[in-house]
C-alpha positions in Angstrom: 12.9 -27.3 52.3 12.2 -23.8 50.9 12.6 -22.0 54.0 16.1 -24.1 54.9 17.3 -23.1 51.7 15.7 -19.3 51.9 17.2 -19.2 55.6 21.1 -20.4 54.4 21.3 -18.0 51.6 20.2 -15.4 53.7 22.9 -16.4 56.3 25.5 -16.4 53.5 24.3 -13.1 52.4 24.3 -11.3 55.8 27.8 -13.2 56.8 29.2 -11.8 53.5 28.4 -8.5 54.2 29.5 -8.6 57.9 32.6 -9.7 56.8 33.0 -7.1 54.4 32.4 -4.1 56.7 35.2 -5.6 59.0 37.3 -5.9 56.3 36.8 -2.3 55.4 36.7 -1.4 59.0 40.5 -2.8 59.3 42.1 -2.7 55.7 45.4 -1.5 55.1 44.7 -0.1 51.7 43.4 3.4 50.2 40.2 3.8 49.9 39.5 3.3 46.4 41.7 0.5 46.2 39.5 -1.1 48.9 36.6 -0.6 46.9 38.2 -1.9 43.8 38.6 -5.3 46.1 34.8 -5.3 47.3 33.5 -4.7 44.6 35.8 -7.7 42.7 34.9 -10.2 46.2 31.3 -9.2 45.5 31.3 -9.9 42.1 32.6 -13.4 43.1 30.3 -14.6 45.5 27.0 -13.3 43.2 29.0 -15.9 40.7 29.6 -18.6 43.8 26.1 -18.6 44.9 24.4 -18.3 41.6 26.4 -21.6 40.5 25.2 -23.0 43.8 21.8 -22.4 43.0 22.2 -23.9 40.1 23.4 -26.8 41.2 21.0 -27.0 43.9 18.3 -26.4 41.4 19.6 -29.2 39.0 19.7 -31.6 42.1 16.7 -31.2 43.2 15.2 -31.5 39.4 17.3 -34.8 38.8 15.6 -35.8 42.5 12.2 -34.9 41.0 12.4 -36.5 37.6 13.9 -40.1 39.6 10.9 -40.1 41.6 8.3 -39.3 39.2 9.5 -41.9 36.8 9.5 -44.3 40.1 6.2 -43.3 41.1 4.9 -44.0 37.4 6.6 -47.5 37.0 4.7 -48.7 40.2 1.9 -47.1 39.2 2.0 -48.8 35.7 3.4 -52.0 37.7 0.1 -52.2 40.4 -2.2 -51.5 37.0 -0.7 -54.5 35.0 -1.2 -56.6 37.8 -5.0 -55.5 39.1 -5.6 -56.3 35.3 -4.0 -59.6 35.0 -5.2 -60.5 38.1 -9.0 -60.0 36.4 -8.5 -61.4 33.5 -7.2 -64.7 35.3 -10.7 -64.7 37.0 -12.8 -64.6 34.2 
């Protein structure tokens, strides 16, 4: 799962900056208004994909905690019951 996710933000990251050279490669405006609007679209997509991670990241937490706490309940579960089940036969 870490290389999926390693590999799609790299893909994001290189398609983001592809499309930014052809946007500068065909813009209509002056230069420095151009880079006033990179420099803002880059801005937003470090914002976009940090919230992404974040909510990746919080997902896969959520996802860890849910089966951790399963994974302890039939652990306790299978313990109660091997116990009971010698007790009964004593």
């Amino acid at each position: 799962m870490k290389d999926e996710t390693q590999n799609l933000l790299a893909g994001l990251l290189i398609g983001a900056a592809a499309g930014l050279a052809v946007g500068l490669l065909f813009a209509p405006e002056k230069g420095q208004d151009a880079r006033k609007i990179l420099s803002d679209k880059a801005s937003n997509l470090g914002k976009d994909v940090s919230d992404k991670l974040d909510k990746t990241f919080s997902k896969i937490t959520e996802f860890a905690d849910s089966a951790l706490a399963s994974f302890s309940k039939e652990t306790r579960d299978s313990n109660e019951a091997g116990t009971s089940g010698i007790t009964n036969k004593i």
